[in-house]
C-alpha positions, -999 to 999 in steps of 0.1 A, spaced: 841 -10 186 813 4 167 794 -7 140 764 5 115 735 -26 106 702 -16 86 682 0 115 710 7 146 742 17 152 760 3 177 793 14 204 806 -12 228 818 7 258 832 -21 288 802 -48 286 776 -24 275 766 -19 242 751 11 233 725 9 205 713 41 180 679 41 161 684 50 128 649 57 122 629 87 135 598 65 137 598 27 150 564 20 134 550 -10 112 555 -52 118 586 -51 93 604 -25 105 598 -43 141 608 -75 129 636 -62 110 654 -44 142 640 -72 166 662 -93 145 691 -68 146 687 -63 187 685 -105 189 715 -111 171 733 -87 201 717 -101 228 724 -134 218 756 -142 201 776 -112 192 769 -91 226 757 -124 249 757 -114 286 761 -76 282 740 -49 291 723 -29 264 718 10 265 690 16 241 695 53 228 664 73 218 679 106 206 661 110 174 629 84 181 595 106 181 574 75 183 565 36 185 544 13 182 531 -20 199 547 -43 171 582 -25 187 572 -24 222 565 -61 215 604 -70 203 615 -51 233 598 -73 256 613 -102 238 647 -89 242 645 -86 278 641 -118 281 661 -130 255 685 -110 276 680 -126 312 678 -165 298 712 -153 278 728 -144 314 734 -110 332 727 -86 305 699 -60 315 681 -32 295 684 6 304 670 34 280 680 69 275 669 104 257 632 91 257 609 111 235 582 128 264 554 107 239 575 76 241 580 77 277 539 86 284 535 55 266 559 30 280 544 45 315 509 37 304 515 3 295 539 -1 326 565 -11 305 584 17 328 581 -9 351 607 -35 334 633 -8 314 649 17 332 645 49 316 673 78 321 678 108 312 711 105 289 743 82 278 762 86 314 735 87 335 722 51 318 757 39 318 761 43 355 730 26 366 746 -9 351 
């Protein structure tokens, strides 16, 4: 099953559901709140209990406001049941700054689509 909303695409593949950006940049409180909506909605009814692989291909940059909805969706994800959080094709600037804020700490990063897939 796959499916297009605003801001993400999305693939189910077994329990994990793969989620596209479909912006370059993953700036500004709307856009944040706008695909933290999107991601919630997964996490907690449509998806509830699955993993989510968070697909960076594309993404050059974030901001706080984003890194903010991601930190709410791990726990959304974890109160929800088993689901965890694994990113791939990180941006080399997006990955500097998920490792300065430690945020490296909570999402495993990989390097692409199988790799992430095999680490759930």
């Amino acid at each position: 099953m796959s499916s297009t909303r605003k801001h993400i695409a999305i693939r189910e593949i077994g329990e994990v559901v793969i989620v596209n950006f479909l912006e370059q940049e993953l700036i500004g409180t709307t856009l944040a709140i706008e695909i933290g909506m999107e991601l919630f909605a997964i996490a907690e009814q449509e998806f509830r209990g699955y993993g989510i692989l968070l697909n960076f291909s594309g993404v050059t940059c974030v901001d706080e406001y984003f890194l903010t909805k991601l930190i709410t969706l791990d726990k959304k994800l974890k109160s929800a049941g088993p689901g965890y959080i694994r990113m791939c094709f990180v941006h080399p600037e997006i990955h500097e700054v998920l490792a300065i804020t430690k945020l490296n700490r909570i999402f495993r990063i990989c390097d692409d689509e199988h790799a992430a897939l095999s680490d759930f």
